[in-house]
N, C-alpha and C positions, 0 to 999 in steps of 0.2 A: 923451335918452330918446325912444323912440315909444310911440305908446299903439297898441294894440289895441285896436280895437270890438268888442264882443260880435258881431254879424254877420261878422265877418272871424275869428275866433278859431274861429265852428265850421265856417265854408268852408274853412279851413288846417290843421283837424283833420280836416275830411272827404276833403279832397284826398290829406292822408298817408297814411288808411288807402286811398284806392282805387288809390293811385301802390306803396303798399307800401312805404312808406318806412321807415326805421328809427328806433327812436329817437331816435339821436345825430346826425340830422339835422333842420337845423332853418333857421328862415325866413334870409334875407342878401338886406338891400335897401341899396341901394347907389345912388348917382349919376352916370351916365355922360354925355359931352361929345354934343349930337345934337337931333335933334328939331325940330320950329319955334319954339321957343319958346328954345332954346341949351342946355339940358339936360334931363335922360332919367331918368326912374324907372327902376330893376331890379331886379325880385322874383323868386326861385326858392329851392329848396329846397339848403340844401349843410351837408356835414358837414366840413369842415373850418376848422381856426381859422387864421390868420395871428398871428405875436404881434402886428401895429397892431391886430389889430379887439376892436372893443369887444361885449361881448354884454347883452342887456338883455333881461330878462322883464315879460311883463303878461298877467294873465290866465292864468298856464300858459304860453303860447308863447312860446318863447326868440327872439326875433332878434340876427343878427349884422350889425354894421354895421362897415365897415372907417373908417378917423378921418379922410380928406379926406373923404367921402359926410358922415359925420358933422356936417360944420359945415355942409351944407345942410338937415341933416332933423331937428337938435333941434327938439323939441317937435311932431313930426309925427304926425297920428293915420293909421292904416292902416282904412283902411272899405271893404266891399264890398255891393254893388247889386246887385240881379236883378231888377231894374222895368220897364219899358216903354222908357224911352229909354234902355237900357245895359246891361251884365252886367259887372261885373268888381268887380276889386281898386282904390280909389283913393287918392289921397294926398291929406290934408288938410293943408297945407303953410304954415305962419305966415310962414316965411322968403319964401315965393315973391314975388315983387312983380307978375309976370305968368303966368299958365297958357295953354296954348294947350285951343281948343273940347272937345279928345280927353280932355283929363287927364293924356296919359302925359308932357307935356313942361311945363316951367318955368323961368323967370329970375328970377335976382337982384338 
């Protein structure tokens, strides 16, 4: 499962409405090969299912996770920042054993 942060939950609903999103689409974050650190965060908006991917709600917002991303991101919270050192989306990651400075990259 991922958790949702209240701060993430209304930047992903404000995003949908300003992108025009649809309904029936919805968050897919995923794990890609890359990065400094050997693997890659990946967040966007998509409306389609595959039958591996798993979908999960919190908070109202559905995400979809395909099931190899899966065994890197159980128990992963989704937070976002707009502070002085940062703006975005980031991953709060139990599994990671290393992250690099940025955020968007991690090992296991």
């Amino acid at each position: 499962m991922i958790i949702v942060s209240d701060k993430a939950k209304e930047r992903i609903l404000e995003l949908k409405r300003e992108e025009g999103r649809s309904e029936n689409e919805n968050i897919r974050v995923s794990v890609k090969g890359g990065g400094c650190s050997g693997l890659m965060y990946d967040l966007g908006f998509d409306g389609k299912l595959a039958d591996s991917d798993q979908v999960f709600e919190d908070k109202g917002v559905k995400i979809i996770v395909d099931k190899k991303s899966l065994l890197y991101l159980a128990g992963t919270t989704l937070e976002f920042t707009d502070g002085l050192n940062g703006k975005g989306f980031q991953f709060v990651n139990p599994n990671a054993s290393r992250t690099c400075g940025c955020g968007e990259s991690f090992s296991i």
